[in-house]
C-alpha positions as CSV (number, residue, x, y, z in Angstrom):
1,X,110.3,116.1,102.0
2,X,110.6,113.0,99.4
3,X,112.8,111.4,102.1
4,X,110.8,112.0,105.2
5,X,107.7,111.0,103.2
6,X,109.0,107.3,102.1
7,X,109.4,106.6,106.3
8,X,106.2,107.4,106.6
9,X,104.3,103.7,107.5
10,X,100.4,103.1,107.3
11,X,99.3,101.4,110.4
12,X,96.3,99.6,109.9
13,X,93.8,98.3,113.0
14,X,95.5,95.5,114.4
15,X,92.1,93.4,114.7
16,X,92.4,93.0,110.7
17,X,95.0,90.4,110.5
18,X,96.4,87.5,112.3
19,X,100.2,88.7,111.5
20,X,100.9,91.9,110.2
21,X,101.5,91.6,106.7
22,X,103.9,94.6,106.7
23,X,106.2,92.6,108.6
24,X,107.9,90.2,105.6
25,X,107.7,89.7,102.6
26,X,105.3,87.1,102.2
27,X,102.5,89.5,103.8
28,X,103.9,92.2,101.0
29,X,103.4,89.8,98.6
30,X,99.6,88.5,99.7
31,X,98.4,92.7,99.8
32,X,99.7,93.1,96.5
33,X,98.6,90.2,94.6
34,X,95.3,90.6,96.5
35,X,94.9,93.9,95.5
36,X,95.8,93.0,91.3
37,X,93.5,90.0,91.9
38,X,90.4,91.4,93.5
39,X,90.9,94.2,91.2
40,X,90.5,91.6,87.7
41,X,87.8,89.3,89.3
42,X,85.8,90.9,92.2
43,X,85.4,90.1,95.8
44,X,83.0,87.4,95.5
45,X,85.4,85.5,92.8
46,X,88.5,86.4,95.1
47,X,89.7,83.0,97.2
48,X,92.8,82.3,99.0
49,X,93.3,79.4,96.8
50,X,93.2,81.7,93.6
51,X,95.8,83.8,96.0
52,X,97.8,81.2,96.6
53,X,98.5,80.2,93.3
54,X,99.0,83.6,91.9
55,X,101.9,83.8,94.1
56,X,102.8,80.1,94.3
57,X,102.4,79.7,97.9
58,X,99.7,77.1,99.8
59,X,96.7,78.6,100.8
60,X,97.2,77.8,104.2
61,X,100.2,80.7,104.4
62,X,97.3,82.6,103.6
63,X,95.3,81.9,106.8
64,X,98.6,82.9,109.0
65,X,97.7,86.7,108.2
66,X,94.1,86.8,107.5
67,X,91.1,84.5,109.3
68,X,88.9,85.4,105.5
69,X,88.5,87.2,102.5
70,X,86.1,89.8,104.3
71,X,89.2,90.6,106.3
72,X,91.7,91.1,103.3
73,X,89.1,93.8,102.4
74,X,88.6,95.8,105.4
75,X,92.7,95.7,105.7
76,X,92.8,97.3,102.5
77,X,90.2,99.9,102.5
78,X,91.4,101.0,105.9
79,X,94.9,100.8,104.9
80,X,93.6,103.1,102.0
81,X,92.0,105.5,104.5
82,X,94.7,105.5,106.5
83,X,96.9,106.6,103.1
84,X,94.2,109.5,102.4
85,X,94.4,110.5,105.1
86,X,98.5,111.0,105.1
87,X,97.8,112.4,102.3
88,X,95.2,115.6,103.2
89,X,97.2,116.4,106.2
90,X,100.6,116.8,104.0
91,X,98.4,118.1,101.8
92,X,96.8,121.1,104.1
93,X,99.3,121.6,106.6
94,X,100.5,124.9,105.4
95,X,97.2,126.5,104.2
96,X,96.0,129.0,106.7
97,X,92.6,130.1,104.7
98,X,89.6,127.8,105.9
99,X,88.2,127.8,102.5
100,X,91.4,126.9,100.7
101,X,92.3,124.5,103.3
102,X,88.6,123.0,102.7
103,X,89.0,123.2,98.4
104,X,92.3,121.8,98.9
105,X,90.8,118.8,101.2
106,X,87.8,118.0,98.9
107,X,90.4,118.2,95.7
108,X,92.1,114.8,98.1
109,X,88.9,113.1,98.1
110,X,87.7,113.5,94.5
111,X,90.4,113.8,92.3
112,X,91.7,110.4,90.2
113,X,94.3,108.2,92.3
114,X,97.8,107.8,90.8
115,X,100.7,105.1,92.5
116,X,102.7,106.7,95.5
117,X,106.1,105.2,95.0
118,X,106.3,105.2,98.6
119,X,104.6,102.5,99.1
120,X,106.4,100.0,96.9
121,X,104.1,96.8,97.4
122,X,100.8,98.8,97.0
123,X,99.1,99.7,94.1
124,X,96.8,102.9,95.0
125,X,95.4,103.3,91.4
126,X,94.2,99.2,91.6
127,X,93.6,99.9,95.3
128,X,91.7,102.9,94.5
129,X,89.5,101.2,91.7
130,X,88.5,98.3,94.6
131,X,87.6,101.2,96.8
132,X,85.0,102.4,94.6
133,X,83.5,98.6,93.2
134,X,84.0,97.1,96.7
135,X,84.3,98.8,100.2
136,X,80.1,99.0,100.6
137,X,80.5,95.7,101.4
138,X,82.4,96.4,104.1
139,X,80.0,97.9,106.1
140,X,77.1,96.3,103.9
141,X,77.7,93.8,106.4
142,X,75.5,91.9,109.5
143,X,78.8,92.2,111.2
144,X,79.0,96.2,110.5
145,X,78.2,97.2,114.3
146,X,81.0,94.5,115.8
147,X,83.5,96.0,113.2
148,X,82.2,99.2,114.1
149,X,83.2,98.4,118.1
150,X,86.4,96.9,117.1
151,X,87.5,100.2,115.1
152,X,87.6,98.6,111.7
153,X,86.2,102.3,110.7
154,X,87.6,104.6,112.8
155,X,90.5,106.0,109.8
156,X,87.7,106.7,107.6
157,X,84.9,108.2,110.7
158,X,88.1,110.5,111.3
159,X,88.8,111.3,107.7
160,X,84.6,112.6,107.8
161,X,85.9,114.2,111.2
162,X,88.6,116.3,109.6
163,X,86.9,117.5,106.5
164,X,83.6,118.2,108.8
165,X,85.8,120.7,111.1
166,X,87.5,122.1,107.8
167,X,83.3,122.8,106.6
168,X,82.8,124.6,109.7
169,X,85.7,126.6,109.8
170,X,84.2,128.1,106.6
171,X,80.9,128.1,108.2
172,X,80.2,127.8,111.7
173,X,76.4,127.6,112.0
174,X,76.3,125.0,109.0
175,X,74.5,122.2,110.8
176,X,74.8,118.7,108.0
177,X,78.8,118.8,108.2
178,X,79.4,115.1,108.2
179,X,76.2,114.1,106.0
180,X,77.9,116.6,103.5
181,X,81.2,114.9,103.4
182,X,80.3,111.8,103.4
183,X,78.3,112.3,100.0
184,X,81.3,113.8,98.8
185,X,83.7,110.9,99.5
186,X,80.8,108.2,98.7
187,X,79.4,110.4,95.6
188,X,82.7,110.8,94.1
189,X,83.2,107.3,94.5
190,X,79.9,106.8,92.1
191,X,80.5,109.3,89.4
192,X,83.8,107.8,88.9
193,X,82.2,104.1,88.5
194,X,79.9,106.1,86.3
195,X,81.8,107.7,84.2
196,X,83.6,104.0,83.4
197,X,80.3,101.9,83.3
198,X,77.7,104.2,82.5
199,X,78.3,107.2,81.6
200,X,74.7,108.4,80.5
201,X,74.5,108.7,84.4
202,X,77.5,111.6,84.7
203,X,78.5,114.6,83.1
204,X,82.1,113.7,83.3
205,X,84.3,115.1,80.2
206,X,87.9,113.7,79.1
207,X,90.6,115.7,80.0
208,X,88.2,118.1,82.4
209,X,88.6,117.8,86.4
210,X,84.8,117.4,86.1
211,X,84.1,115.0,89.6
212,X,86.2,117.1,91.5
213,X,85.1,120.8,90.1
214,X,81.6,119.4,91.3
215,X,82.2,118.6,94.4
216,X,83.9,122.0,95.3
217,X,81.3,123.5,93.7
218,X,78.9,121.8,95.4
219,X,80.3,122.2,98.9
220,X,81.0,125.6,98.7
221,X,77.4,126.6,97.6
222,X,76.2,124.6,99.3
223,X,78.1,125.8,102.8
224,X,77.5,129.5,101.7
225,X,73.6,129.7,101.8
């Protein structure tokens, strides 16, 4: 399984970048210092010329894989949807109870992010911790409908998808599938910036699977009226 999981490649929307950075090691190199860099200083900080020089290569190399900085960021969340969603389907693909199958997908969404070694130039916990702080502003956007029509979302619309079908196979005449898992991916998302930032907000507790108990709980009563 460890072998066949390490060939697994994350193929992200092809509008995203000029020249697939998968393809050398350059591009490798840009997505992970991008990710450590946005990470430490923010989107609005981030610039190719503070890129550049954390890897010590002229910001115009930059430009050959990505038109902006708004660009870098939807290739990494959707690469990161795209890894979730590898993830939930390993994940679920031997579970034959709707219910487990549903627990076990919400327990994908929620729970904290550690590094997948198969995916040596990417750093899921950073990329993970940019997810929460910064992928509203991917569809915060005026462009949001244009990136919608190009498929910038479509990884994360089907990730919604999947869990939705999971949340009717539990309960069929349920009628707010989508709304509900979207406020469990977004919500989870908050109570883990939350807990970090402000914790008077959350109800989080060290060493307790608090976020992700929630959720479940949440869902399942939720689902079960």
């Amino acid at each position: 399984m460890k072998e066949l999981l390490s060939q697994i490649t994350i193929k992200v929307n092809e509008g995203l970048f000029l020249k697939n950075p998968d393809s050398s090691d350059l591009g490798r190199r840009i997505i992970s210092n991008s990710i450590e860099l946005i990470e430490e200083i923010g989107i609005e900080a981030f610039t190719f010329k503070k890129l550049g020089d954390k890897i010590g290569s002229p910001e115009c190399t930059i430009y050959r894989y990505f038109e902006n900085k708004q660009k870098i960021l939807l290739y990494l969340t959707s690469w990161y949807w795209c890894w979730l969603e590898y993830r939930m389907v390993f994940a679920t693909a031997n579970i034959s109870n709707n219910e487990d199958k549903l627990i076990k997908a919400i327990e994908i969404l929620t729970e904290p992010v550690e590094q997948d070694d198969n995916f040596t130039h990417v750093n899921e916990y950073l990329l993970n911790k940019i997810v929460i702080s910064e992928s509203s502003k991917s569809y915060y956007t005026k462009e949001v409908d244009a990136d919608n029509a190009d498929g910038v979302f479509t990884v994360y619309k089907r990730i919604v998808q999947r869990v939705s079908d999971l949340v009717m196979g539990v309960n069929p005449d349920f009628k707010y599938p989508h709304m509900l898992v979207s406020i469990v991916i977004e919500g989870a998302h908050q109570q883990r910036h939350f807990a970090e930032h402000l914790p008077a907000l959350t109800d989080v507790v060290d060493g307790e699977s608090s976020i992700m108990d929630f959720f479940i709980d949440m869902v399942l009563s939720t689902i079960k009226k």
